[in-house]
C-alpha positions as CSV (number, residue, x, y, z in Angstrom):
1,X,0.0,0.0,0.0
2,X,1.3,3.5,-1.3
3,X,-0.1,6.1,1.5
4,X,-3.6,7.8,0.2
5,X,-2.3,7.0,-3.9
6,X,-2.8,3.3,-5.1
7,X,-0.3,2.8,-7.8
8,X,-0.9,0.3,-10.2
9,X,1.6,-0.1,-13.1
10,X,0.6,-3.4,-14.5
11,X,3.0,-3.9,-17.3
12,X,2.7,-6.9,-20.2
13,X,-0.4,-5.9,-21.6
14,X,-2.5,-4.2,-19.1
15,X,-3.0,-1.2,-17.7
16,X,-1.1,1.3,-15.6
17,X,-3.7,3.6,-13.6
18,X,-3.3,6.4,-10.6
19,X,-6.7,6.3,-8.2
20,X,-7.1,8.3,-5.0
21,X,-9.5,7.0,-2.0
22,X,-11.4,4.7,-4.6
23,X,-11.2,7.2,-7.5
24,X,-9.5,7.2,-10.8
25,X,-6.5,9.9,-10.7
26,X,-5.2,10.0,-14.4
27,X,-5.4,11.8,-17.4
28,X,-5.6,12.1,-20.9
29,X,-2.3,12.5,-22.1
30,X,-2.0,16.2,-23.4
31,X,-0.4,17.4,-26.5
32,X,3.4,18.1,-25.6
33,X,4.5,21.6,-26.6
34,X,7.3,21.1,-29.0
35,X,9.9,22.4,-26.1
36,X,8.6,19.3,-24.4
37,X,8.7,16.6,-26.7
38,X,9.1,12.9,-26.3
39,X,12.5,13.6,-28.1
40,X,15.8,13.8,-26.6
41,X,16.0,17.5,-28.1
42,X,13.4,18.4,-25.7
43,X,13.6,20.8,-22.4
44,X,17.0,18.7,-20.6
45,X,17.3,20.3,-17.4
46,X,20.2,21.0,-15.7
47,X,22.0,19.8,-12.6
48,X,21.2,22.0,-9.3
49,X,23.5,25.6,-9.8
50,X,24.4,27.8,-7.2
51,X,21.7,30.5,-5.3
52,X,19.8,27.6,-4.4
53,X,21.0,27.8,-0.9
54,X,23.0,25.1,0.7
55,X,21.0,22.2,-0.6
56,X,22.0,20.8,-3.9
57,X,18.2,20.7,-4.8
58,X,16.7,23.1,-7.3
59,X,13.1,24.6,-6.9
60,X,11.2,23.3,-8.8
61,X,10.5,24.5,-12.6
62,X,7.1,26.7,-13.3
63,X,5.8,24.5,-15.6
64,X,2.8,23.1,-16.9
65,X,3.3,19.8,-19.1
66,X,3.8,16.7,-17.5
67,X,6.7,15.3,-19.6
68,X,9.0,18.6,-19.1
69,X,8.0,18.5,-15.6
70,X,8.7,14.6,-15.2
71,X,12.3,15.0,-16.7
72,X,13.0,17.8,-14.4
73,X,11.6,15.6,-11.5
74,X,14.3,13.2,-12.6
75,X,17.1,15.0,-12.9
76,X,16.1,16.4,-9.4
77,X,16.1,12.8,-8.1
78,X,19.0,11.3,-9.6
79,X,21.2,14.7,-8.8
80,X,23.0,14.9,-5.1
81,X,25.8,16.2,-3.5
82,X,26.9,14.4,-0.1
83,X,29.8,16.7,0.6
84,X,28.0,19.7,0.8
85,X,24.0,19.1,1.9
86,X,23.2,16.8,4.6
87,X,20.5,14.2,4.6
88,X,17.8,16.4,5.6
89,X,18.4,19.5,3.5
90,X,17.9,16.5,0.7
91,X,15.0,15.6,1.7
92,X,13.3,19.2,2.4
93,X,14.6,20.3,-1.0
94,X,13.0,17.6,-2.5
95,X,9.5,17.7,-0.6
96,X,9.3,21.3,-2.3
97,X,8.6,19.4,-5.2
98,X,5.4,17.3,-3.9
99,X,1.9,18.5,-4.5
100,X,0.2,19.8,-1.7
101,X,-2.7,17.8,-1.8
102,X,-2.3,15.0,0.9
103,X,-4.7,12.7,-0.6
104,X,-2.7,11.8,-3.9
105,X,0.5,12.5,-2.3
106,X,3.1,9.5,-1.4
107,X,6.0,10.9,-0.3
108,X,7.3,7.9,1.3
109,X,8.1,6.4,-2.6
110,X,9.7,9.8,-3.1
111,X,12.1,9.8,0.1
112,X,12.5,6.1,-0.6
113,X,15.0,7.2,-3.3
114,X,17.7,8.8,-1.0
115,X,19.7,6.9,0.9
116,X,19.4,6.6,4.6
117,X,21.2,9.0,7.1
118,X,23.8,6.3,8.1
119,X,24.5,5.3,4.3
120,X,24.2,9.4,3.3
121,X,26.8,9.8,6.4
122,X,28.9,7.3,4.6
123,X,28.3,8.7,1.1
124,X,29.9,12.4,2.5
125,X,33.1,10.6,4.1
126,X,33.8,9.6,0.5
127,X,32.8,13.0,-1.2
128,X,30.6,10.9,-3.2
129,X,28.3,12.9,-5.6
130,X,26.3,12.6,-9.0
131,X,24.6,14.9,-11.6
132,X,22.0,13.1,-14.0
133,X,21.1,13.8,-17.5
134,X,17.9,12.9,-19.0
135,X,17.8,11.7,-23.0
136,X,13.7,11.5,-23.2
137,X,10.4,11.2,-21.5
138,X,7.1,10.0,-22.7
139,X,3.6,8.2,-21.5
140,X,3.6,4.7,-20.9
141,X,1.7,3.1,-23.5
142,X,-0.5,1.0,-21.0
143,X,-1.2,4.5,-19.3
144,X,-2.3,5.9,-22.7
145,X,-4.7,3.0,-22.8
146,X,-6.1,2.9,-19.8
147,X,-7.0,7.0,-20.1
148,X,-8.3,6.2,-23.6
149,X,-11.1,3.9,-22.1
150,X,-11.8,6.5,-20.0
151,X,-11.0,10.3,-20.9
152,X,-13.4,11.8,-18.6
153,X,-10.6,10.7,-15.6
154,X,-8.1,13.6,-16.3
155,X,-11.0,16.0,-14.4
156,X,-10.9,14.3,-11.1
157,X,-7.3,14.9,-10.3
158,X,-5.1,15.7,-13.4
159,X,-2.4,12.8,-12.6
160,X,0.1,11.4,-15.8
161,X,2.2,9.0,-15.6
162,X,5.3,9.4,-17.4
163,X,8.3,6.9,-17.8
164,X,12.0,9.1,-18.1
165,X,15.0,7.2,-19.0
166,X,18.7,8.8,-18.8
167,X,22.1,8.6,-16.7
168,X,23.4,9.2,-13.7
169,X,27.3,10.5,-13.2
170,X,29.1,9.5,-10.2
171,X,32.1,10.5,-8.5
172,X,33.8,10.2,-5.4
173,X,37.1,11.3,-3.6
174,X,40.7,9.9,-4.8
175,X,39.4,10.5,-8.7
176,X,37.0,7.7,-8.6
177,X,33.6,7.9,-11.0
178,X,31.1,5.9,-12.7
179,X,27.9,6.1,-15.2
180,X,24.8,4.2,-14.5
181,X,22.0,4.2,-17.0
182,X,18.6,5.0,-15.1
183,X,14.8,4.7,-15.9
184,X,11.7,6.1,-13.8
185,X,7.9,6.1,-14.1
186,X,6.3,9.3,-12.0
187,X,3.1,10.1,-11.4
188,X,2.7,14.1,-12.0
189,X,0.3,16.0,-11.7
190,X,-0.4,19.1,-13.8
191,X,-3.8,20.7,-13.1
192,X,-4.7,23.4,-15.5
193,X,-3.7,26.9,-15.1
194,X,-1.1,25.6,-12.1
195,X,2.2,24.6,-12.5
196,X,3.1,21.1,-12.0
197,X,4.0,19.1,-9.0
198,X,5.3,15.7,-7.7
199,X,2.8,12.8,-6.7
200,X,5.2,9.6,-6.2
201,X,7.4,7.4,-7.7
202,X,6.0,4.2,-9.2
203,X,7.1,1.0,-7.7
204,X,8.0,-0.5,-11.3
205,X,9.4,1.4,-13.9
206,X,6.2,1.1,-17.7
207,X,7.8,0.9,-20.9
């Protein structure tokens, strides 16, 4: 059980579907403007810059389409910096991110991505730290799908799935570093004339 937010991403042919206290929670997939695309050429953000204080974690972007928002979200997720913010500045700059309403919110999937204080402690005495790329975004296909059978869902809560692939960079004191490929599904949600926010993370990752 995911706090108030069900997620079921049932891959292999079915259907991968938000709901909310007994409620469907997706949406019809919108029409990506072209900064946005499905295509690696789309919005890339950027790993955390300076003036954000001392935690590596950006604000998040004003933004209202799901996919630009979902790559950000990843980039924001894969990105840390143990040698310079501790465990909980992680965390709080990341709960900016969440959307405020508690009933579709599962921050414990989004937390579950940082390591835990005693393993974060470790990951500062090695000066370990990683920025991420992302090389595209799109809407599961089952997710598509399941909104197709019914469009009227997206005006009960506005929540999209979307899937981000890309890559992590690691490094660590002495010269050490390393390149992981990574792949996420989010749930997002994008209500209209409001900028988009951060539901959870899907336990298993749609194609």
């Amino acid at each position: 059980m995911i706090g108030a937010l069900a997620v079921l991403l049932v891959l292999a042919g079915a259907v991968a579907w938000w709901t909310g206290n007994g409620k469907h929670a997706g949406a019809t997939p919108p029409k990506p403007a072209p900064a946005a695309s499905d295509s690696p050429g789309g919005v890339s953000p950027t790993s955390p810059t300076a003036g954000t204080g001392r935690s590596a974690v950006p604000a998040p972007p004003p933004v209202a389409d799901p996919l630009a928002f979902a790559r950000a979200s990843a980039v924001m997720l894969w990105t840390f910096d143990a040698r310079t913010t501790s465990h909980a500045e992680q965390l709080a700059g990341m709960r900016a991110w969440m959307t405020p309403e508690s009933t579709y919110a599962d921050w414990d999937s989004v937390q579950a991505q940082v390591p835990d204080p005693v393993l974060w402690s470790r990951l500062k005495d090695n000066g370990q730290h990683a920025s991420a790329t992302v090389s595209e975004a799109h809407f599961p296909s089952a997710f598509k799908q399941a909104l197709a059978d019914d469009p009227a869902a997206i005006t009960q809560a506005y929540i999209y799935a979307v899937t981000v692939r890309g890559k992590t960079q690691l490094a660590w004191t002495g010269g050490g570093s390393g390149a992981e490929d990574r792949q996420i599904t989010l749930a997002i949600q994008c209500r209209p004339s409001t900028d988009c926010r951060l539901v959870a993370v899907a336990p298993r990752v749609a194609p």
